[in-house]
Backbone bond lengths (Angstrom), bond angles and torsions (degrees), N, CA, C in turn:
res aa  C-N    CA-C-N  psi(-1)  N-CA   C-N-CA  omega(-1)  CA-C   N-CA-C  phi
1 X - - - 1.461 - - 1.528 109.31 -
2 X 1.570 116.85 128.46 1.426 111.33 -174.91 1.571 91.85 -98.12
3 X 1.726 103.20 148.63 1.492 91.08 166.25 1.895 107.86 -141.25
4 X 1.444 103.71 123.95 1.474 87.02 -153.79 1.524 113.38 -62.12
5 X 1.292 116.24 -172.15 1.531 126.06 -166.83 1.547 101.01 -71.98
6 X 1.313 128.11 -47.31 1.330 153.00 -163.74 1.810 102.79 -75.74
7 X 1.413 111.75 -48.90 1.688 118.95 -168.49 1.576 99.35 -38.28
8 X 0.964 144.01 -27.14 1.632 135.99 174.45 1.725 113.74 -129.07
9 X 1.066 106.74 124.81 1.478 121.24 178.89 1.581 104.82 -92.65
10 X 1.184 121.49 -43.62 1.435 113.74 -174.45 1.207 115.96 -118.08
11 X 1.462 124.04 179.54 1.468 126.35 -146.77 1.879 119.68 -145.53
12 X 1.029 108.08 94.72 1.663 93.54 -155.57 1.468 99.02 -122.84
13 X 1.460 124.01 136.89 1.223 150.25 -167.29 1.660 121.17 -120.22
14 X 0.883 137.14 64.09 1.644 144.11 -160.66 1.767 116.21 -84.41
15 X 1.407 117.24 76.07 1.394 111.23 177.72 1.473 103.75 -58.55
16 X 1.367 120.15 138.75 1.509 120.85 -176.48 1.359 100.01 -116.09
17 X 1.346 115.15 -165.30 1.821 128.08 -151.56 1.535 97.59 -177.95
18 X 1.103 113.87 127.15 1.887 117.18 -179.38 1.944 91.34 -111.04
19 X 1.242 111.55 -3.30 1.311 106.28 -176.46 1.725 135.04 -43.39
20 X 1.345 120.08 139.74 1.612 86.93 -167.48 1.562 112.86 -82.10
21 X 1.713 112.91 178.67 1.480 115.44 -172.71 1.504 104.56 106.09
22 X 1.735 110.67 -170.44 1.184 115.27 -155.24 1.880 113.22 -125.73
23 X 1.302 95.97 -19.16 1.636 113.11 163.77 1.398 135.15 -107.55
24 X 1.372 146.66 101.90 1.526 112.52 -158.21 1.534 115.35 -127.08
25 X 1.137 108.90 118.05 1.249 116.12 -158.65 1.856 116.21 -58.06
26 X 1.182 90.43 -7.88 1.673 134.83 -157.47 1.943 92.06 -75.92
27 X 1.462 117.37 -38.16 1.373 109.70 -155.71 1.129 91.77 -107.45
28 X 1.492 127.94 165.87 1.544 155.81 -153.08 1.587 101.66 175.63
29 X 1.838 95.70 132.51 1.424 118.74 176.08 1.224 97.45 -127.82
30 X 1.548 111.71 121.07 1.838 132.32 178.30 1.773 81.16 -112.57
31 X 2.001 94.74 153.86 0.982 106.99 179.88 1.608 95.09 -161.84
32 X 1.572 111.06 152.18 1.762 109.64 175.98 1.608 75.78 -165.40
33 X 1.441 97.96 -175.12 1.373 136.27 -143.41 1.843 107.63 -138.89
34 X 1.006 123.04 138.33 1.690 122.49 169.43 1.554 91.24 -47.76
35 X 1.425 92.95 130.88 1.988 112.45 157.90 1.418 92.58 132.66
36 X 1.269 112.45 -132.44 1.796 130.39 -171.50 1.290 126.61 -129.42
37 X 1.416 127.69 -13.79 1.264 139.52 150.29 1.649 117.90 -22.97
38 X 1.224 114.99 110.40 1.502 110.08 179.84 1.554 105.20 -74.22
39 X 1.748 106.28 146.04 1.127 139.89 162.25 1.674 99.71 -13.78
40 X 1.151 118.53 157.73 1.752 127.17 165.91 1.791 99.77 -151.36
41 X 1.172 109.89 138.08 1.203 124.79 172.20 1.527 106.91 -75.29
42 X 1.594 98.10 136.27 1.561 102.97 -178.06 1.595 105.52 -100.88
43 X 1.312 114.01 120.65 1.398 132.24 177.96 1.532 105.70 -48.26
44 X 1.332 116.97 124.06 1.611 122.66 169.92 1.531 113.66 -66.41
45 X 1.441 104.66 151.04 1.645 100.71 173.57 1.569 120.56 -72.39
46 X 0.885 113.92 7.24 1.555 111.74 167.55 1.564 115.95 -142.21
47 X 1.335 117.39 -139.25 1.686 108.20 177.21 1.866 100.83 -83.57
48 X 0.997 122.43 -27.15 1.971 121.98 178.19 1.176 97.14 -130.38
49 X 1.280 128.05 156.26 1.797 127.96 142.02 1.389 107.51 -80.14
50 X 1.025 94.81 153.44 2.002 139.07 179.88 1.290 82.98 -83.87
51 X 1.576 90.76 149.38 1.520 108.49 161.28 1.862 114.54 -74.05
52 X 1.488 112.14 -4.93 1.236 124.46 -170.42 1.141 112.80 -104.53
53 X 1.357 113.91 -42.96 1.694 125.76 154.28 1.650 104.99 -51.62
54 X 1.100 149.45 -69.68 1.599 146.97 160.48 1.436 105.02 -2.35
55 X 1.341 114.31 -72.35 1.302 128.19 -147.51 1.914 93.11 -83.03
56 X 1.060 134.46 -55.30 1.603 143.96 146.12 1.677 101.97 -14.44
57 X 1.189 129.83 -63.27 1.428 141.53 178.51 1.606 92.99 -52.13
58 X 1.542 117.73 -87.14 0.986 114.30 -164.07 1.445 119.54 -43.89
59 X 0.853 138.71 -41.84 1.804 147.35 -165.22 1.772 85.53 -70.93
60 X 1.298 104.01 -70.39 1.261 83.48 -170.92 1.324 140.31 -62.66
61 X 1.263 118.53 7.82 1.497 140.90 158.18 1.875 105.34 -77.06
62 X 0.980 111.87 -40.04 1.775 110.78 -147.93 1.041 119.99 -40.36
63 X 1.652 113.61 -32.05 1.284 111.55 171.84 1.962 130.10 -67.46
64 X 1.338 87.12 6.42 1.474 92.10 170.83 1.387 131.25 -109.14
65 X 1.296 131.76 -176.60 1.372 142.25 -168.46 1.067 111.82 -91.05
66 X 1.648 109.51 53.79 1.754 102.00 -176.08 1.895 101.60 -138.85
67 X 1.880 93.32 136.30 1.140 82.03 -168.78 1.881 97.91 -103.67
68 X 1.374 123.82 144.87 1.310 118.04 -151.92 1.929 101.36 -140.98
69 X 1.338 75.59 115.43 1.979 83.79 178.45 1.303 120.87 -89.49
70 X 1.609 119.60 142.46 1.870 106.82 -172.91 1.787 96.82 -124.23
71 X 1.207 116.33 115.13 1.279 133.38 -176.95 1.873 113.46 -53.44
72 X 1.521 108.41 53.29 1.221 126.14 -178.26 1.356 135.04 -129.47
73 X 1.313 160.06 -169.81 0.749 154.82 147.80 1.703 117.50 -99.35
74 X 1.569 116.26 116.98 1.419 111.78 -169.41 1.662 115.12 -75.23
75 X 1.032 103.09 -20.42 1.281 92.99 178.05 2.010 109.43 -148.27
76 X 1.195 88.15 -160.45 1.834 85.88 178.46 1.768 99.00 -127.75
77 X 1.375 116.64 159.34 1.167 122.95 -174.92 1.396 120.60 -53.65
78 X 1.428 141.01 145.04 1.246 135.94 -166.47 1.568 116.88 -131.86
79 X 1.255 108.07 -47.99 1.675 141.85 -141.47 1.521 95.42 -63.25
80 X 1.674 106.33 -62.80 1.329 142.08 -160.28 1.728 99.70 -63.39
81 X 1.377 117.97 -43.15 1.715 100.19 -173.90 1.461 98.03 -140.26
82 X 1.538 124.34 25.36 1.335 132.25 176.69 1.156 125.12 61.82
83 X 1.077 123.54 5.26 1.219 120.32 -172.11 1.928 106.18 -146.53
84 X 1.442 123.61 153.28 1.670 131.51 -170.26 1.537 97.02 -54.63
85 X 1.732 88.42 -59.92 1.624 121.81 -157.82 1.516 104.20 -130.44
86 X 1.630 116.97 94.27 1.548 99.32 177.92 1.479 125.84 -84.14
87 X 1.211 108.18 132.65 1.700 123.70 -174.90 1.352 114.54 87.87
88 X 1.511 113.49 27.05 1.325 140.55 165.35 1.526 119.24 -105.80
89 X 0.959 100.09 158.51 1.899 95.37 170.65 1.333 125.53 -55.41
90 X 1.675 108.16 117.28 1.036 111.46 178.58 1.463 136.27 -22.83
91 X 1.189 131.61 131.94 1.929 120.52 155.48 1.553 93.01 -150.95
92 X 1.596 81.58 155.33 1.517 86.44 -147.58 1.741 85.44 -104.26
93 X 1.405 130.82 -29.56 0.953 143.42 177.23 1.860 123.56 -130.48
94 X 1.534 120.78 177.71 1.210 110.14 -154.33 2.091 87.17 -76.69
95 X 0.982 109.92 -47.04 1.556 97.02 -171.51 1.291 134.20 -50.29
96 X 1.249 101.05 -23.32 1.598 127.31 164.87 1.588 107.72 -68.61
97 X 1.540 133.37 -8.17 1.390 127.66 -139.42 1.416 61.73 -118.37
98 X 1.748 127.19 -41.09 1.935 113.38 -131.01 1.506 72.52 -96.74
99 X 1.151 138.32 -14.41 1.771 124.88 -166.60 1.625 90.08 -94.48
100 X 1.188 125.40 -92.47 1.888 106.54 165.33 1.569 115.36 5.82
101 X 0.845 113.88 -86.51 1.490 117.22 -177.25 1.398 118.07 -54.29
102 X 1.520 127.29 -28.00 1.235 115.07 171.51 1.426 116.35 -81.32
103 X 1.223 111.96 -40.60 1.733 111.60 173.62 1.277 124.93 -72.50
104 X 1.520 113.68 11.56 1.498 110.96 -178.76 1.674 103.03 -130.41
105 X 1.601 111.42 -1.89 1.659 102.73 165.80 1.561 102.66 -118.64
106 X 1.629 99.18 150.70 1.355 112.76 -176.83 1.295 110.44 -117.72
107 X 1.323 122.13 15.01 1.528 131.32 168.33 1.391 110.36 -53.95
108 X 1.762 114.76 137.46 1.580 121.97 177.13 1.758 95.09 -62.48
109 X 1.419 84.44 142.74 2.046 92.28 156.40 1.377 101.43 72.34
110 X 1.144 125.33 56.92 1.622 126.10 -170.51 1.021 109.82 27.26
111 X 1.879 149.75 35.01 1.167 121.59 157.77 1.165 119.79 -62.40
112 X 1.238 112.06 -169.49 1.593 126.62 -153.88 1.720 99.81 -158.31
113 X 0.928 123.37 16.59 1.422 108.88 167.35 1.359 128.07 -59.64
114 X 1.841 114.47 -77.17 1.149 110.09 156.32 0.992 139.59 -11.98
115 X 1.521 117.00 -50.62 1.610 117.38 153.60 1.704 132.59 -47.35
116 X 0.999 95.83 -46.97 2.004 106.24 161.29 1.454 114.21 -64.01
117 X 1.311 123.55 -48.82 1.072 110.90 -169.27 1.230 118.41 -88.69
118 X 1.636 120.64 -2.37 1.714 122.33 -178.11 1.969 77.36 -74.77
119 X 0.721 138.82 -2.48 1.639 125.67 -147.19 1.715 102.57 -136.76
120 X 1.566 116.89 -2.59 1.236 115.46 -172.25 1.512 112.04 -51.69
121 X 1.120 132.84 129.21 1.704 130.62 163.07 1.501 108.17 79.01
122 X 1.615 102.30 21.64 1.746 98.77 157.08 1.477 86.68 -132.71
123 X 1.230 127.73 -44.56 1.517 111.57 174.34 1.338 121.06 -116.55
124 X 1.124 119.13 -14.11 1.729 137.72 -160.27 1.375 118.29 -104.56
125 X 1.441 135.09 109.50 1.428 104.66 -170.90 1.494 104.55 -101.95
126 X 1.518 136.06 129.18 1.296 138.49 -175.14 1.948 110.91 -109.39
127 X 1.295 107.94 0.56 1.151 106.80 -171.52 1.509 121.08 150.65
128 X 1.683 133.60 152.18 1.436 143.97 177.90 1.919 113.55 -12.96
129 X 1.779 86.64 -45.98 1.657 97.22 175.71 1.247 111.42 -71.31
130 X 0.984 147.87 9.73 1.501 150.03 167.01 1.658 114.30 -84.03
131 X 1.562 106.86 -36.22 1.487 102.27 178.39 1.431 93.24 125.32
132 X 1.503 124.73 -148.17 1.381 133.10 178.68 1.382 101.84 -80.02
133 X 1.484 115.01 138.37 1.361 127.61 158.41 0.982 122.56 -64.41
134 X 1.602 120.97 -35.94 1.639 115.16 165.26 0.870 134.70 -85.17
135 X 1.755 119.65 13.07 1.602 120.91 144.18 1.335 118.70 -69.82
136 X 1.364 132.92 1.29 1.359 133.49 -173.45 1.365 112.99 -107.35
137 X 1.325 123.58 -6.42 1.513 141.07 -132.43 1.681 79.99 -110.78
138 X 1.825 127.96 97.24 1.533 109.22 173.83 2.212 75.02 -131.14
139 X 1.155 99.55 156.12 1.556 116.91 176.79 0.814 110.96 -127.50
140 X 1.553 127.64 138.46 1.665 151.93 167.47 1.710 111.67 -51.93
141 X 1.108 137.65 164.27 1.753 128.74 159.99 1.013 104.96 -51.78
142 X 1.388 123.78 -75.07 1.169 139.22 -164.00 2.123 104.47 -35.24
143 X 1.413 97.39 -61.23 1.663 92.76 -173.21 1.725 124.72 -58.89
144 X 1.209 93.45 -8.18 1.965 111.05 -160.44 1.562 72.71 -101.86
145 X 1.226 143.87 -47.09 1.737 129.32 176.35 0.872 97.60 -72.82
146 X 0.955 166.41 -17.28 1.650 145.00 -160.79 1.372 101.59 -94.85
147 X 0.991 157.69 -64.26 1.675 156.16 142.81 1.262 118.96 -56.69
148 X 1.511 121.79 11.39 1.959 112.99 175.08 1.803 95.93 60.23
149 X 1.045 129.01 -7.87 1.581 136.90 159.24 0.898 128.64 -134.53
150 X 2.079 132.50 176.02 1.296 129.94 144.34 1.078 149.95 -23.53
151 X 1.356 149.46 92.53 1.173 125.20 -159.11 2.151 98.08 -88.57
152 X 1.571 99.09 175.19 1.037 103.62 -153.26 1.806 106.38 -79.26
153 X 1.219 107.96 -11.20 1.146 115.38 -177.46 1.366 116.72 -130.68
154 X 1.768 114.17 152.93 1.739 105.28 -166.18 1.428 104.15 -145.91
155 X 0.928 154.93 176.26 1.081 164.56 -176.16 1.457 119.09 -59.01
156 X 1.579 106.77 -12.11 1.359 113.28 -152.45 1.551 96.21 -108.41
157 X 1.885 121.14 -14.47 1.202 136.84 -171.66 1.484 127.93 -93.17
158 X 1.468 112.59 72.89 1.014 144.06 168.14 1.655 124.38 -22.08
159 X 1.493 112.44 -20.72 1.466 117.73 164.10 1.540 133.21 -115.86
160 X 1.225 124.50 -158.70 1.320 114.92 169.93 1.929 105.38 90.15
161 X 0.972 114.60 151.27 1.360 131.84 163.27 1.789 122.04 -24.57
162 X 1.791 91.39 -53.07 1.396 93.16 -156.43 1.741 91.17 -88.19
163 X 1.519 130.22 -18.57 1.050 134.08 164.13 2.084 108.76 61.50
164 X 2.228 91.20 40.65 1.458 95.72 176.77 1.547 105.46 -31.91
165 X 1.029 116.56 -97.92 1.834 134.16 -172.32 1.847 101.29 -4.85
166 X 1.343 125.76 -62.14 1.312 115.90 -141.55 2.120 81.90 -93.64
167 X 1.210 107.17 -14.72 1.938 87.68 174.33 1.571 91.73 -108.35
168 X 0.942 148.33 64.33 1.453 135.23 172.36 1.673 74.61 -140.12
169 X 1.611 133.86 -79.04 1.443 130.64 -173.30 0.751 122.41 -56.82
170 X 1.422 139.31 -19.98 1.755 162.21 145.11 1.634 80.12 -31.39
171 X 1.269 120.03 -105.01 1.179 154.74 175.97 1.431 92.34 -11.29
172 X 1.333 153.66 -67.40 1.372 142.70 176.16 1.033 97.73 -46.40
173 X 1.244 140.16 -112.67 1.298 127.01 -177.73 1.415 141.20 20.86
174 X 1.486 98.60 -67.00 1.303 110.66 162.14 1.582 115.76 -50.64
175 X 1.391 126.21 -58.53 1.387 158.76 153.81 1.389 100.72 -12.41
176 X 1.375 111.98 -58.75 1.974 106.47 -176.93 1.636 106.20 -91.35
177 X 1.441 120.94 -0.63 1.263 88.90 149.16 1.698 129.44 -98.43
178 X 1.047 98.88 -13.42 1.484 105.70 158.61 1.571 136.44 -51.31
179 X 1.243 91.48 -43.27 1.927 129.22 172.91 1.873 87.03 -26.20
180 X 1.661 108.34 138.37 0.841 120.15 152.47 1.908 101.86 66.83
181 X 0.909 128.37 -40.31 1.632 111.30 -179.86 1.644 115.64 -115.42
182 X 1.773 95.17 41.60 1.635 107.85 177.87 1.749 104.49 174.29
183 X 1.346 104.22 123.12 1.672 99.75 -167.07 1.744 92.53 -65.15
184 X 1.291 101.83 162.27 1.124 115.77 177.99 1.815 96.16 -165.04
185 X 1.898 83.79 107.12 1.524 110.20 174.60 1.269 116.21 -67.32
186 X 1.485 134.90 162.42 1.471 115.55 -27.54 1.443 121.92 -66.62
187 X 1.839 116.63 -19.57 1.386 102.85 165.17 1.022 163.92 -46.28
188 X 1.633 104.77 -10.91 1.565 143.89 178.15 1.655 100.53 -125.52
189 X 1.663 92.12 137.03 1.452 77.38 163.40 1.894 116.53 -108.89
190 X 1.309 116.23 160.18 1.433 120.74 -160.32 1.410 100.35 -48.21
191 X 1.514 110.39 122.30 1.647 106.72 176.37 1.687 101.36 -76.59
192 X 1.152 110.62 179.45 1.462 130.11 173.07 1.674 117.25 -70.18
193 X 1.340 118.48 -20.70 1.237 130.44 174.33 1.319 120.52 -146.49
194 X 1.407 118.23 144.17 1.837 107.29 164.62 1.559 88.85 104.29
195 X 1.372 103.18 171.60 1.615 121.96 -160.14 1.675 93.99 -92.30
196 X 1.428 105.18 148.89 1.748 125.80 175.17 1.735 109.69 -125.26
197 X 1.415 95.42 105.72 1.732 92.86 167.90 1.131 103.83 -85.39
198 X 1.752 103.02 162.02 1.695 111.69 -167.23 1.580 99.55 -158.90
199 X 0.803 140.49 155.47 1.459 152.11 -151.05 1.880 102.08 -104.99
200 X 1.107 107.45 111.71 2.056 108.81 177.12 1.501 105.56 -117.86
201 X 1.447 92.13 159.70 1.463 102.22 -158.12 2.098 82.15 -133.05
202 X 1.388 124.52 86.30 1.309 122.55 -156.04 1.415 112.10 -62.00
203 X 1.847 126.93 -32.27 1.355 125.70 156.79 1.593 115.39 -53.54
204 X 1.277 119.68 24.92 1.324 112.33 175.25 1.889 98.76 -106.03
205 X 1.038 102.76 -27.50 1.682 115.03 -155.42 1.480 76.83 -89.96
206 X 1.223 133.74 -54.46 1.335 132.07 171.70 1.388 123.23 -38.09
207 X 1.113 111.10 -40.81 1.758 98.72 -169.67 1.818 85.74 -85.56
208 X 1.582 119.38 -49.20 1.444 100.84 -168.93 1.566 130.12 -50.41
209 X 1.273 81.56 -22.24 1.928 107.75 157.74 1.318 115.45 -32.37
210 X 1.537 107.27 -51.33 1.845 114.24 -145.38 1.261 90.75 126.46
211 X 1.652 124.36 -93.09 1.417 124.62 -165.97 1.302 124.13 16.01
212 X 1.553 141.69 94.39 0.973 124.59 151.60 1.566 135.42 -33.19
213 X 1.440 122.41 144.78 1.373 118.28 162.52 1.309 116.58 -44.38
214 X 1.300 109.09 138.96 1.296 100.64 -173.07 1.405 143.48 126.15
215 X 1.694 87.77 -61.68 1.476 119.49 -176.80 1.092 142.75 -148.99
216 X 2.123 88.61 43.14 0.907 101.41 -177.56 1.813 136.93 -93.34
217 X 1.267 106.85 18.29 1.596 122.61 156.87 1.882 102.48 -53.34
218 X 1.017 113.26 139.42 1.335 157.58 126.07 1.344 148.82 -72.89
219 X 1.584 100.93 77.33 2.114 105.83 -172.25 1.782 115.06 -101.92
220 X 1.128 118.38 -10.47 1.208 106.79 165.22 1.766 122.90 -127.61
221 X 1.216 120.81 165.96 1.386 128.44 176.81 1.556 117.13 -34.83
222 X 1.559 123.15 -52.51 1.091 122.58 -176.50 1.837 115.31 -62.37
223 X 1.391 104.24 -56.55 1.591 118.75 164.69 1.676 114.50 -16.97
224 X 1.418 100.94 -77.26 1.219 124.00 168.22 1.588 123.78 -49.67
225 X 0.992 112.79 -37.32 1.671 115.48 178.47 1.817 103.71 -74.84
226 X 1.403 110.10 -38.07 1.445 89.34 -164.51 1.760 85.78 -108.80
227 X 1.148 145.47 47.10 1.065 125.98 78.18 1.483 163.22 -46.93
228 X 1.038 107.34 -17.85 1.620 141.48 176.81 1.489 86.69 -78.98
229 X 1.522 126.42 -78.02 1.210 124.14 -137.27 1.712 97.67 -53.36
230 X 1.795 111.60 -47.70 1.339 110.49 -170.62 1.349 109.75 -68.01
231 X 1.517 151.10 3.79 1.137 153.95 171.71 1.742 101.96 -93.56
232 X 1.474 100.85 7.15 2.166 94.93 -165.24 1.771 129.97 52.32
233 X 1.235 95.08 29.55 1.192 113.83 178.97 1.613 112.85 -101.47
234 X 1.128 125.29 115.81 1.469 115.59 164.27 1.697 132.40 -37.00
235 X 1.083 115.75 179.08 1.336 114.85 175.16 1.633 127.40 -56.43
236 X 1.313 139.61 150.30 1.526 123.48 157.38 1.672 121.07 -56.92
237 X 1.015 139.41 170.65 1.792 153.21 107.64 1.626 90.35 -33.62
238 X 1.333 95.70 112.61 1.783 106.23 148.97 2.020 105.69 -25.84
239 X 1.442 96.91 130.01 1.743 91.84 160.27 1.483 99.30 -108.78
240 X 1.410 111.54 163.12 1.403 135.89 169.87 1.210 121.61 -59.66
241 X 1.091 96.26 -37.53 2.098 123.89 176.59 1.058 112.66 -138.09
242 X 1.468 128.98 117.44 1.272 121.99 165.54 1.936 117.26 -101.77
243 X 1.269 103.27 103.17 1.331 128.86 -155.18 1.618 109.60 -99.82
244 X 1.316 127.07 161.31 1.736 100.82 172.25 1.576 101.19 -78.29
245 X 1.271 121.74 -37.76 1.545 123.81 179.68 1.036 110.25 -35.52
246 X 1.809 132.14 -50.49 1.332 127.90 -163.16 1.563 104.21 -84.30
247 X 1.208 110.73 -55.08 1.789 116.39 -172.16 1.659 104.54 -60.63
248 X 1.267 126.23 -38.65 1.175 126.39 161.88 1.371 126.78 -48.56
249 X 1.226 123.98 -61.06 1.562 126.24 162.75 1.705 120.80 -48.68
250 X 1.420 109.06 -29.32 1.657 115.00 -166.93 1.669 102.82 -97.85
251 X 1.133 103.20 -13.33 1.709 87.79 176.60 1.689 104.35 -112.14
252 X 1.501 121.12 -20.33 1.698 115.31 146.87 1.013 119.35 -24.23
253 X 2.084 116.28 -62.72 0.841 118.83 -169.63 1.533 146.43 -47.27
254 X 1.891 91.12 -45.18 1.161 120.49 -175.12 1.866 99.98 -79.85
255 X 1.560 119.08 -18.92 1.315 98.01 169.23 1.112 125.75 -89.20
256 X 1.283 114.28 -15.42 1.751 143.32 -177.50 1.760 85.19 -45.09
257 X 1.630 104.88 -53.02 1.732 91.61 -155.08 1.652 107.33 -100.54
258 X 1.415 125.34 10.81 1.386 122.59 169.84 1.820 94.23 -88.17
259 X 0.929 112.07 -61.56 2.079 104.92 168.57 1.621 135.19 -76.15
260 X 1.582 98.97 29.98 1.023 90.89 -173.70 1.724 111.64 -81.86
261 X 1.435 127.28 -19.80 1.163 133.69 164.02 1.616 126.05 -72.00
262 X 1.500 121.10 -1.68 1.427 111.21 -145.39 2.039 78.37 -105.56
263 X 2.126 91.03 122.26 1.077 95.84 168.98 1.277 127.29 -54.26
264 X 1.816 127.34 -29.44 1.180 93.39 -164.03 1.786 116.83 -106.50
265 X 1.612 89.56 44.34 1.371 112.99 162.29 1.270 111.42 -75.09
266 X 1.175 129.77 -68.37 1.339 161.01 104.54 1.129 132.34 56.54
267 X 1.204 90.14 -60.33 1.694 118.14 -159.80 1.714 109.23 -152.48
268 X 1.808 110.97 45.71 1.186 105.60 -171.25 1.719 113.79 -68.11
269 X 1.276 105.54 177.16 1.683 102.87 -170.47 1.208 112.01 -91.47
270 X 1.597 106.73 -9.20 1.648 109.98 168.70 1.511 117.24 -85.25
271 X 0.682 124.54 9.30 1.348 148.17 -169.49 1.484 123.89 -75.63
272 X 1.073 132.17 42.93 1.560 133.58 -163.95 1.849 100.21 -83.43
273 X 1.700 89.68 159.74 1.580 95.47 -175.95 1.617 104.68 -66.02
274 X 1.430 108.17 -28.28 2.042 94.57 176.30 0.761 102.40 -78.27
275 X 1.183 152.45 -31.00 1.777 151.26 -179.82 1.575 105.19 -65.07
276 X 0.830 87.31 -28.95 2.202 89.39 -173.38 1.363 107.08 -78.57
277 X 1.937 100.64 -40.34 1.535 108.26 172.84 1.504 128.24 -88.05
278 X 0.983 126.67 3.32 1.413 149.61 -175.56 1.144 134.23 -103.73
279 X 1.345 111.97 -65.09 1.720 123.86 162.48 1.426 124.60 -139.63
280 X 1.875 115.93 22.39 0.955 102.08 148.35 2.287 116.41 98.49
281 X 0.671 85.41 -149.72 1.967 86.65 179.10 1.324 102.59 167.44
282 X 1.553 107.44 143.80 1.267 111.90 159.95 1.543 119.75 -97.58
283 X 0.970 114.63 134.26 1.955 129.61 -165.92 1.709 85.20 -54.14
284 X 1.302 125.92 144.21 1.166 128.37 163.25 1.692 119.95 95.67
285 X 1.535 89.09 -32.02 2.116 79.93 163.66 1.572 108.33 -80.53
286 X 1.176 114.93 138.04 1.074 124.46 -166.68 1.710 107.40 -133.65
């Protein structure tokens, strides 16, 4: 897929939060422009954005030239045992997975808990009482390329900090209301005009950074700047807080738009049409 240099003018970076409730202090929207101007965080309409406010933002952008990453996982693994959820209700594909999941959780703000936890310890792992953790442990293509291995956590892992599971099904949700009035790659392919969501994995923008494995968080001004510089991005605006949420979203951003042309972003070789239709890709494994 060629995509010209010009096809996106703007640059959007969305750290997400599956957390429950209705505000989350958890999410951050970075945004920049073609050139060198660093990323700026876009102020929420109230004291946090909603996961509902997000998705409200985005639509009302769509008609523009912005290509915009959501710090989630689009779908859940498929390939490997055929099925999202085996001995669950069928879906035959990922849109079928984000409509399932929305009609069966009643969490405010598109969460998705309820949904994990009707399912704890047949698909979900929440803890010791579940049994082995590495019976829960199944990976997408895309994640088994991204490190030449497993990574340690999957969609299916219900604890921990980063709390994949409850913002990845959060994140569907969000996903089917988007469905259909905003491409959303790899399930869509990039229209000719208008904004393309795409799935980021923000330790990716990090290591192209410099960032070592590892360590690649960012908490103060300096950190963050000479990351920027190696992305050709100018300096930040001082932040108020330097948080991983914020520095994470603002240097996505700024890589979002140095690769936003490189086919074999694009057009990775892992990339099959059931894989595109199934569980999806993260922008940047290549």
């Amino acid at each position: 897929m060629t995509i010209a240099p010009d096809r996106f003018t703007g640059f959007v970076a969305i750290d997400w939060s599956g957390a429950h409730g209705t505000a989350h202090d958890g999410i951050r929207v970075a945004m920049c422009t073609i050139g060198h101007a660093a990323p700026v965080i876009v102020a929420p309409p109230g004291r946090a954005w909603s996961r509902e406010g997000v998705a409200d933002w985005v639509l009302e952008h769509a008609a523009e030239p912005l290509l915009i990453g959501f710090d989630f996982s689009f779908s859940a693994p498929f390939v490997t045992r055929g099925a999202h959820l085996p001995g669950d209700r069928v879906t035959q594909d990922a849109r079928e997975l984000w409509t399932y999941v929305d009609e069966s959780a009643d969490d405010p703000d598109l969460g998705a808990r309820s949904f994990l936890e009707a399912r704890r310890g047949t698909h979900f792992y929440f803890g010791a009482a579940d049994g082995r953790k590495a019976d829960f442990l199944h990976w997408r293509a895309c994640e088994i390329a991204a490190d030449g291995g497993r990574k340690p956590s999957t969609v299916y892992d219900a604890i921990g900090a980063s709390q994949v599971a409850k913002a990845s099904f959060a994140g569907m949700r969000m996903l089917r209301r988007l469905d259909g009035r905003i491409a959303i790659w790899p399930f869509d392919r990039v229209p000719a005009t208008g904004a393309t969501v795409v799935e980021i994995y923000t330790s990716i923008a990090a290591r192209a950074a410099g960032r070592p494995r590892g360590r690649s968080k960012m908490r103060n001004a300096e950190a963050l700047d000479d990351a920027l510089v190696a992305l050709d991005s100018d300096r930040h605006a001082p932040l108020a807080r330097y948080d991983d949420h914020s520095t994470d979203a603002i240097l996505t951003a700024a890589w979002l738009r140095g690769v936003r042309d490189r086919a074999d972003l694009w057009d990775p070789p892992g990339l099959s049409p059931r894989i595109a239709r199934t569980e999806g890709w993260t922008f940047g494994v290549a």
